[in-house]
N, C-alpha and C positions, 0 to 999 in steps of 0.2 A: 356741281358735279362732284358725288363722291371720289374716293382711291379707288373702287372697283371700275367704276365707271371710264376715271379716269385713265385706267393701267388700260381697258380695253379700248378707247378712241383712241391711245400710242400706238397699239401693235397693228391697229387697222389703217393707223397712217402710213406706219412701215411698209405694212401688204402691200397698202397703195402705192407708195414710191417704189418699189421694188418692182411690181407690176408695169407702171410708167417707164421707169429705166429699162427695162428689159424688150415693153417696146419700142423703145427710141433706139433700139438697136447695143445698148450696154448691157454687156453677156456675162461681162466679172464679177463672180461670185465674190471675189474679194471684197470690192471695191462696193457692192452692193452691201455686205455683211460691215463694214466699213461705215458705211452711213446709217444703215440702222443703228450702229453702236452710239453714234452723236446722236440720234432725234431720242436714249434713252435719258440725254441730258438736257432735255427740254421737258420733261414730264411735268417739272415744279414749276416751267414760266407758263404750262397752257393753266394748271393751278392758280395762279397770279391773274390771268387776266392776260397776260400776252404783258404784261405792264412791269413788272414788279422785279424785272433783273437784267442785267447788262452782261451779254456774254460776248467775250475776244477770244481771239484763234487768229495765227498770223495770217495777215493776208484779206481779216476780214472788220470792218468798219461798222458793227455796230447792224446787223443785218436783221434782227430780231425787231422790227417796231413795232407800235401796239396794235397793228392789225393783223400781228402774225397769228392769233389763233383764230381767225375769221379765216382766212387763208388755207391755213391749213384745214379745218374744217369744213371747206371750199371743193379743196382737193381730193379731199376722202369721199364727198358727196359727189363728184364728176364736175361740177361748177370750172371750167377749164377760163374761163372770165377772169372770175374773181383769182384761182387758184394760184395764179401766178406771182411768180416775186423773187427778187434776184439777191442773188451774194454778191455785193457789192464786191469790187477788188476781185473777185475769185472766178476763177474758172474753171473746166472740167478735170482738166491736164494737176492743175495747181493741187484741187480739193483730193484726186486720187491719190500725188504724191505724200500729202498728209494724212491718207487713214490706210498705206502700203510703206509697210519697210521692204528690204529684198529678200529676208527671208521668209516675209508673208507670201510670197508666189506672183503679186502684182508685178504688171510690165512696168510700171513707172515708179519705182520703188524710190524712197528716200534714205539717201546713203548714208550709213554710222558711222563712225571711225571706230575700227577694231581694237582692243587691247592687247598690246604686246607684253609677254611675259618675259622675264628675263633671260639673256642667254648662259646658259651653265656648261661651265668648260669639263675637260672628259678627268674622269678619278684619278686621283696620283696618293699613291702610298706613303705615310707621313713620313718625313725626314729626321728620325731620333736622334741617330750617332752623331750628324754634323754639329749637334747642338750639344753635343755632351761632351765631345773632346775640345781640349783646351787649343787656342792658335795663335801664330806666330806671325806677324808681317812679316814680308819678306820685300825688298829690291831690287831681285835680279831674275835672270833665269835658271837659275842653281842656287843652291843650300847646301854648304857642305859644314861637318858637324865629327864629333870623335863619337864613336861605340868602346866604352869602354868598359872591360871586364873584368876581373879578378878571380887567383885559388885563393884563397882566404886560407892561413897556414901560421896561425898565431899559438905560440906556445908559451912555457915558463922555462925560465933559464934556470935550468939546473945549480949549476955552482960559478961563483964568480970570477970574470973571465970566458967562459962559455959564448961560444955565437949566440948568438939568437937565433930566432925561427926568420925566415923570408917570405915575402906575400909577394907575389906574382902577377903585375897586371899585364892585358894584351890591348892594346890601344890601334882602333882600325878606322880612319879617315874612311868618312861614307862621302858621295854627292849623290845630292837626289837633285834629279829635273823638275823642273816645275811646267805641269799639264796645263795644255790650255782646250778647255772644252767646251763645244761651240754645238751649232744648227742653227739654220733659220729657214725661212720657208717665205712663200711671195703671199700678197693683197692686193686687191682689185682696189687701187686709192677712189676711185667711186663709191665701193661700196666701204669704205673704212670712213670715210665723209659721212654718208648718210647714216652708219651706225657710228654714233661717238663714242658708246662701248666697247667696241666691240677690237680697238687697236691693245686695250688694256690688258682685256682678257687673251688675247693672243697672247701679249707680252710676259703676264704672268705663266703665261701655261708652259711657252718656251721657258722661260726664265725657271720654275720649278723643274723642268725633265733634263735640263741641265745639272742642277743639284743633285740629282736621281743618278746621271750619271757617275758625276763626282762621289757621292756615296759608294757608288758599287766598286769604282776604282780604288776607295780608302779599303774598302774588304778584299777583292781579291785580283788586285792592279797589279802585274805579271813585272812590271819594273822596266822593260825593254820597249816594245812599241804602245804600250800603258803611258811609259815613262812613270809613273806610281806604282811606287814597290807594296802593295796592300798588306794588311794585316795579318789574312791569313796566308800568305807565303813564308813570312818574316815570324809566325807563331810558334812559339814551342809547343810541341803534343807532349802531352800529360798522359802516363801512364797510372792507369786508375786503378784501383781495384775493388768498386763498392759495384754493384749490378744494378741500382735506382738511379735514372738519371739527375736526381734531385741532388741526389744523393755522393754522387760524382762533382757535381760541381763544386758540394761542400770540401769535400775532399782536395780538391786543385786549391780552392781559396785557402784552405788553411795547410799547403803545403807553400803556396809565394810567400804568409808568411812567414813562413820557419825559415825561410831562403832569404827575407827581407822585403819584397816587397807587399802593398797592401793594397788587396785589389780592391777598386773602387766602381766600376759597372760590370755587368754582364751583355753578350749581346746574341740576344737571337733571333733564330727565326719566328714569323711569327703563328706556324701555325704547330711551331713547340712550344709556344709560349702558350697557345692554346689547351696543348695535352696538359701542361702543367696545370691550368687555370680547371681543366675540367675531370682532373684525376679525381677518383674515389676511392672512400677505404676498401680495403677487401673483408673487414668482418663488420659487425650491427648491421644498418640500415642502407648500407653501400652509400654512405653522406658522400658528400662534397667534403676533400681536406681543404681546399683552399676558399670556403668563404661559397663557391658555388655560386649560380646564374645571377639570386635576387641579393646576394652581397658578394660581389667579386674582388679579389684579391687587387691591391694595387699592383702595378709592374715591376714587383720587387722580386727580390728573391734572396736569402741569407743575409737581407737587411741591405742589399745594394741595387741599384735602380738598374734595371731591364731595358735597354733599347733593342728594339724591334726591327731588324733589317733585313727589309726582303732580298736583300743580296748575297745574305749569307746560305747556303746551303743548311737545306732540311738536314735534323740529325747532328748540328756542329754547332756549338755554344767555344764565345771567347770571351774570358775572364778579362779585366784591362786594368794594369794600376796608370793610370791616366798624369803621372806625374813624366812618364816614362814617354809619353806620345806629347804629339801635337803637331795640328794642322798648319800649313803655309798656306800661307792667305796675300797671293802678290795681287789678285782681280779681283775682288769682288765681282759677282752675275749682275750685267749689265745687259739691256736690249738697246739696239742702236738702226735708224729705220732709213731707207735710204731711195730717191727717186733715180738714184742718175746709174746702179749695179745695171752694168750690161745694154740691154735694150729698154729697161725699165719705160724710160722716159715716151718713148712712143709708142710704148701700150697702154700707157697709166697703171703702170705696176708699182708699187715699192718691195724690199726686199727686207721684212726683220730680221734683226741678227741678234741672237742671245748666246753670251759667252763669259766664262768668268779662267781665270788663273790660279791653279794651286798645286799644290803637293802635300805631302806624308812626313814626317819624321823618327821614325822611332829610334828612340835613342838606347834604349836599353831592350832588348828585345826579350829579355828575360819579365818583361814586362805585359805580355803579350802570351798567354795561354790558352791553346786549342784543347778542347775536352770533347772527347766519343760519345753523343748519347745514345748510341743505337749499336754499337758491337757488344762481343764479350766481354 
């Protein structure tokens, strides 16, 4: 039997069994389109001889013996005698489950196991300034610290015997509270069980929107039911005079230090951080000044690092000489998980709790400059 020959006694075997099944009352298209797909993998043993290869599939022993292509050739001719012959091991039910997954359409589908993708917690805006200012352990729940000032009134003594000049300090006892800033939220301990993941990412997600918090109170913490006096309350405004808000800022930088101090970040918002990033000239090609899309500026500005705080108000840039500041650090953000808060226990609740301890210090407030980038 040549390959022509051969490919047309296969597809007439198919007709055949399809025709048989369909009258023995089997009407699944699936399951019929199913078994033709297997007898395409018999094409090389009716080749052979019926002799010449050993095929397995679970469930079946070896089902192929060497009278299988007399049989089959039985079957194709009406020979219902001869034609017959069994799958060892296997039965109707069994053989459907093997050529029907569930989402082949078949009733008797063989179940996968799905892939789970992982679960991604909801966006949070990065945390710069926490990381930029310098901090302070603390022990208690207060920090109390001198603000100390000076007129600075240094002269040359005239003739000898003359006074001198007198400098002036003003020395003012601050205390700051130390904030304690919290949230938690309840877990179904069933389903915290079954996902092992998924206590983490909680954890972390609380544990970051508390830092979020704490950020916002170091920028604009009211000092009273804040208990963190923020920065921009405690900021000096710079009276500017240049119209660029680039431009302004150089100007406040190099007025702290003609005053002494030396400022060391800048902190903005960040979608002025943007107008910066995406200013153009106004004469040639209308370029990019700062470096533009396919080479963008790092987050600098007048050679000092840009933190990005969505807390701060669009429009207001603060200068910082960071020698001047620093954070109280009494908590570190901790997550802390509990069965027994409330009723927990007889619902199978637990309750996360993320919460850390801190405050503000600024000691020289003259350290600390608000700049206008959007009035006259």
């Amino acid at each position: 039997m040549n390959d022509e020959e051969r490919k047309k006694f296969i597809e007439a075997v198919k007709e055949a069994l399809a025709a048989k099944l369909k009258a023995a009352g089997i009407t699944d298209e699936n399951f019929i389109a199913g078994i033709k797909g297997r007898l395409d993998a018999l094409e090389q043993i009716v080749a052979d001889g019926g002799t010449g290869r050993r095929l397995s599939a679970p469930g079946i022993a070896n089902p192929f013996d060497g009278e299988f292509a007399t049989r089959v050739k039985a079957m194709h001719d009406g020979d219902s005698k001869l034609a017959s012959f069994a799958l060892k091991g296997m039965s109707i039910k069994r053989l459907k489950a093997l050529v029907n997954l569930p989402e082949g359409g078949g009733s008797n589908g063989f179940p996968t196991q799905p892939q789970r993708g992982p679960t991604v917690g909801p966006a949070v805006a990065p945390l710069t300034l926490v990381d930029l200012l310098p901090s302070t352990p603390v022990g208690g729940e207060s920090y109390e610290y001198v603000q100390l000032t000076r007129t600075p009134n240094v002269g040359v003594q005239q003739s000898e015997g003359d006074q001198k000049n007198e400098t002036e300090f003003d020395a003012n006892l601050v205390t700051t509270k130390i904030a304690t800033v919290a949230h938690w939220t309840h877990a179904s301990r069933q389903v915290l069980a079954d996902n092992t993941q998924l206590s983490n990412i909680l954890s972390g997600i609380l544990n970051i929107d508390v830092m979020a918090k704490y950020e916002d109170l170091l920028i604009n913490g009211n000092g009273t039911t804040d208990k963190i006096h923020g920065l921009v309350p405690q900021a000096s405004v710079f009276a500017h005079t240049k119209s660029h808000p680039v431009d302004r800022l150089s100007e406040a930088i190099a007025a702290m230090w003609a005053t002494g101090y030396v400022a060391q970040a800048v902190v903005l918002n960040p979608l002025d951080w943007s107008d910066f990033e995406t200013e153009r000239a106004d004469s040639g090609d209308g370029q990019y000044v700062a470096g533009g899309w396919g080479n963008p500026a790092a987050p600098s500005v007048w050679r000092l690092p840009v933190a990005r705080a969505a807390g701060l108000a669009e429009g207001t840039a603060l200068i910082l000489d960071t020698r001047r500041i620093t954070l109280l650090d009494r908590q570190s953000v901790t997550t802390a998980v509990s069965s027994e808060d409330r009723d927990n226990f007889i619902k199978n609740l637990v309750t996360l709790l993320a919460e850390m301890r801190g405050g503000l210090a600024v000691y020289d407030t003259g350290g600390v400059v608000k700049v206008d980038l959007t009035g006259t």
